[in-house]
C-alpha positions as CSV (number, residue, x, y, z in Angstrom):
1,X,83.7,-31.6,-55.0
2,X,80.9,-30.4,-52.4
3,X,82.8,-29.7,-49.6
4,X,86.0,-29.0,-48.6
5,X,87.1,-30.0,-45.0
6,X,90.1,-27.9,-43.6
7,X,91.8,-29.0,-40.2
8,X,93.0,-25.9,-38.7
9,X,95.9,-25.6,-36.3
10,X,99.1,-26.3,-38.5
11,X,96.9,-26.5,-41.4
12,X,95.0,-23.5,-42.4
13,X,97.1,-21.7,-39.7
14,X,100.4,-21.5,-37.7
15,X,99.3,-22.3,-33.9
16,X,101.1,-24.9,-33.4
17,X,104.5,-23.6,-32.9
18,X,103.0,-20.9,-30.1
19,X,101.5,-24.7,-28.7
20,X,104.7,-25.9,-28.6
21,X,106.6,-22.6,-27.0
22,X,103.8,-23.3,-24.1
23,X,104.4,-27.1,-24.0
24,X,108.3,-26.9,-24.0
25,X,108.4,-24.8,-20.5
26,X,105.8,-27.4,-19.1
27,X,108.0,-29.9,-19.7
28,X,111.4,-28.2,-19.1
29,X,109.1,-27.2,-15.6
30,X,109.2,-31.6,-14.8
31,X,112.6,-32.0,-16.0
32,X,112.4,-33.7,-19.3
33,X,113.0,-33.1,-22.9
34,X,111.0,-34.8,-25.2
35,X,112.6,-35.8,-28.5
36,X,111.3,-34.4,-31.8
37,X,109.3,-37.5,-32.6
38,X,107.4,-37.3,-29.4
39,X,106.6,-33.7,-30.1
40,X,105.0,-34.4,-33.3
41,X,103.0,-37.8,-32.0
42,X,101.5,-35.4,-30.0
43,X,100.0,-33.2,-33.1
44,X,96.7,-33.2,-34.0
45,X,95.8,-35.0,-30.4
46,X,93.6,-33.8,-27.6
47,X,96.4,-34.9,-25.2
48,X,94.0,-36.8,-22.9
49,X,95.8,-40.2,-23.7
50,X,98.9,-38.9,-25.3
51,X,100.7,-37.0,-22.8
52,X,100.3,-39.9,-20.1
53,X,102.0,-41.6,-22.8
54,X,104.7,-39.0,-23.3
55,X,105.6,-39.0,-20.0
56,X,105.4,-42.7,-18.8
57,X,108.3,-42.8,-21.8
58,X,110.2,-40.5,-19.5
59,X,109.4,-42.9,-16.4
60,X,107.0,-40.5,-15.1
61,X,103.5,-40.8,-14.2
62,X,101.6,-37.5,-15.4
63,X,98.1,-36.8,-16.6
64,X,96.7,-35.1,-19.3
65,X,94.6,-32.8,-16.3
66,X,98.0,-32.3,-14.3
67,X,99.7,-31.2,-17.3
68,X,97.5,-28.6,-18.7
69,X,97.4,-27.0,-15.1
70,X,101.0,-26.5,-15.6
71,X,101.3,-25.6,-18.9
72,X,98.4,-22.9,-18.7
73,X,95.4,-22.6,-21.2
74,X,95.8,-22.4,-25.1
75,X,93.1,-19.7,-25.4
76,X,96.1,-16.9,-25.6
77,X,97.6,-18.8,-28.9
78,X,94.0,-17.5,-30.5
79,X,93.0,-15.0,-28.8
80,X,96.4,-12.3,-28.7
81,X,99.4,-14.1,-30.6
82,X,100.4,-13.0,-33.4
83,X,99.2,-15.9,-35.8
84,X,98.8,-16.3,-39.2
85,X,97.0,-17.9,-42.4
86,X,99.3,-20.6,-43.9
87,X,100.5,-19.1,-47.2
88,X,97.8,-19.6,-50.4
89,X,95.2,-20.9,-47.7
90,X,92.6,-17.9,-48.3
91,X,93.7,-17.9,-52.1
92,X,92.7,-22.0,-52.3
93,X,89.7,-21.0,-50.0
94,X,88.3,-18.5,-52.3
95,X,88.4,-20.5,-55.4
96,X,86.8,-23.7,-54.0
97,X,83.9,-21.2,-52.8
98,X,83.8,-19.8,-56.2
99,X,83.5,-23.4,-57.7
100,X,80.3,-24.3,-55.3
101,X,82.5,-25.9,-52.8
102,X,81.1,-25.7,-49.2
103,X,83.8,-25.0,-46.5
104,X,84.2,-26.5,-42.9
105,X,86.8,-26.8,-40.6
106,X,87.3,-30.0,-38.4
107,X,89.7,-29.3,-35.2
108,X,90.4,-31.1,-31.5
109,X,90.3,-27.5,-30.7
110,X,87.5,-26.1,-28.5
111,X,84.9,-24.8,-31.5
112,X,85.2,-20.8,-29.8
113,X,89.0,-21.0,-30.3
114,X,89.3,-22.1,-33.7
115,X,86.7,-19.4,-34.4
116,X,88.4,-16.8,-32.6
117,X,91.9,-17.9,-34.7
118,X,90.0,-18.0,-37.8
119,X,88.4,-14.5,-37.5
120,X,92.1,-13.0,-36.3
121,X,93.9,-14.6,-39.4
122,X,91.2,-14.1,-41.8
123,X,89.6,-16.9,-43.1
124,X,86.0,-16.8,-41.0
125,X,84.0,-15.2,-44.2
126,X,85.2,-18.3,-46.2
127,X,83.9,-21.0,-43.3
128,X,80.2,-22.0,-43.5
129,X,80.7,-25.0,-40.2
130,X,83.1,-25.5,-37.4
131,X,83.4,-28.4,-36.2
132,X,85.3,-28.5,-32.8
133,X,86.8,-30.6,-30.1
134,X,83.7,-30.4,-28.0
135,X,81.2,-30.3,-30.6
136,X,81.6,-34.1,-30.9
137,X,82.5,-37.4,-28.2
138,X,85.7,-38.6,-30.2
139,X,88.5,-36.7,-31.2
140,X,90.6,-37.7,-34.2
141,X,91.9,-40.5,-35.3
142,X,88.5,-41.3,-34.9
143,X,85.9,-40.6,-38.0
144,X,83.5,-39.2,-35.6
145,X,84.5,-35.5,-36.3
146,X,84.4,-35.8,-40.2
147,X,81.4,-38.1,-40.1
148,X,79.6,-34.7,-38.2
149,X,80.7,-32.6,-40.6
150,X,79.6,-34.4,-43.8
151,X,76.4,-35.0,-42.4
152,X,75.7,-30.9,-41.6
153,X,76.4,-30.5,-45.1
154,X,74.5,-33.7,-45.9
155,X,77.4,-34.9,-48.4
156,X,78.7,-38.0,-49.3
157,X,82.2,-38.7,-48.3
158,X,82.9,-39.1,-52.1
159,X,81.8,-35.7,-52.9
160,X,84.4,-34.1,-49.9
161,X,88.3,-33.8,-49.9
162,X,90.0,-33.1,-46.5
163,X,93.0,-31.3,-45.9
164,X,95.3,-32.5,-42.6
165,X,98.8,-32.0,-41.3
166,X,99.3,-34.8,-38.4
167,X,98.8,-38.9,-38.9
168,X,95.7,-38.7,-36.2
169,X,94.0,-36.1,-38.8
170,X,94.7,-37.9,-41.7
171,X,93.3,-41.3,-40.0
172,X,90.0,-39.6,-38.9
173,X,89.5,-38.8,-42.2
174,X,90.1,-41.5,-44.5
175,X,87.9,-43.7,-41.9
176,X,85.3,-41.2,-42.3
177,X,85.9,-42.3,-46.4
178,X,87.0,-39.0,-47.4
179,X,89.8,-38.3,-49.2
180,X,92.8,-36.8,-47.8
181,X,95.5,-34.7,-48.2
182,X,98.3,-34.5,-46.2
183,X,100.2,-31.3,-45.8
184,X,103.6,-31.3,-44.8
185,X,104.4,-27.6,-44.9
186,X,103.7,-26.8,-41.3
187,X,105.8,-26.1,-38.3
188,X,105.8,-29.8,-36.9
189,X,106.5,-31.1,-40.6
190,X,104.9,-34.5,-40.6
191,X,105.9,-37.0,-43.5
192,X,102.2,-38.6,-43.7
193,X,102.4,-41.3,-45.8
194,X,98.9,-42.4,-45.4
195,X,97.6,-39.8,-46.8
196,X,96.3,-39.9,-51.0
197,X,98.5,-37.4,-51.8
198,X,100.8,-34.8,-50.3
199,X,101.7,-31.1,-50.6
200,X,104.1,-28.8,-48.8
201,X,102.1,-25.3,-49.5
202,X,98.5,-24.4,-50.5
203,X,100.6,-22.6,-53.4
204,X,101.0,-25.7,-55.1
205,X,97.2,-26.5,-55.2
206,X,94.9,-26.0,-58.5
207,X,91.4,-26.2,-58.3
């Protein structure tokens, strides 16, 4: 392996349950509650055609833009919560560095965010590239993100493994070629049976 390709909010860290504190008084604030299903479709999403989704479901007609208004930025999730590295992350980090691995992180997230979470939970000495939400034109499920990482590191997607939590992640990646695995240990537990293999904590990982 030449490079390892780490998605970051539910993955390498544990943003996504401040997200969805934030989302959850956005929607109590229209009057709906959205079942657990439509929570997690929502994972590893920009939102932009997902929420107009979301709420058509509910017979309402909302943008993505209208939404965020209400719901107020996520810039506080990485900036002053209290987040934190998923458990073994840096330990699985560390040895794949040691091994010659180079390390990126792919993320819908704004590229200052994720490198604001990964400096507070510490994993930015281990990251050479971050590849954010507006570093590229399409967000996953599209391959665009992972196709833009690979060719910074100019790598073969047969030399790269990628690590995701939600189906859109796991889709971006596998059409970028790269092989996937899915991780269902995070706080929106996602099933992911698309993915080439599974795991439930970094722990259980041996490289």
């Amino acid at each position: 392996m030449k490079a390892a390709l780490f998605d970051f909010d539910g993955t390498l860290a544990d943003t996504e349950r401040f997200g969805i504190e934030l989302d959850e008084k956005a929607y109590a604030s229209y009057g709906i509650e959205p079942t657990e299903a439509e929570k997690a479709s929502l994972s590893g999403t920009d939102g932009l055609e997902s929420i107009p989704v979301l709420f058509r479901a509910h017979g309402m007609d909302v943008s993505a833009a209208e939404f965020f208004a209400r719901r107020g930025p996520s810039d506080i999730i990485y900036q002053e919560l209290p987040i934190k590295a998923s458990p073994g992350a840096r330990l699985l980090m560390q040895r794949l560095h040691a091994a010659g691995a180079r390390i990126a992180v792919v993320s819908t997230t704004r590229h200052a965010l994720v490198e604001a979470g990964l400096a507070r939970v510490g994993l930015a000495d281990l990251v050479e590239l971050v590849i954010g939400g507006d570093d590229v034109g399409r967000h996953k499920p599209h391959p665009e993100p992972y196709t833009h990482a690979l060719e910074a590191f100019d790598v073969a997607p047969a030399e790269a493994v990628a690590f995701e939590d939600s189906p859109s992640g796991v889709a971006s990646a596998q059409a970028a070629g790269v092989y996937t695995l899915g991780f269902t240990g995070s706080c929106v537990p996602q099933e992911l049976p698309a993915a080439d293999e599974r795991f439930s904590s970094f722990q259980e990982l041996r490289w």
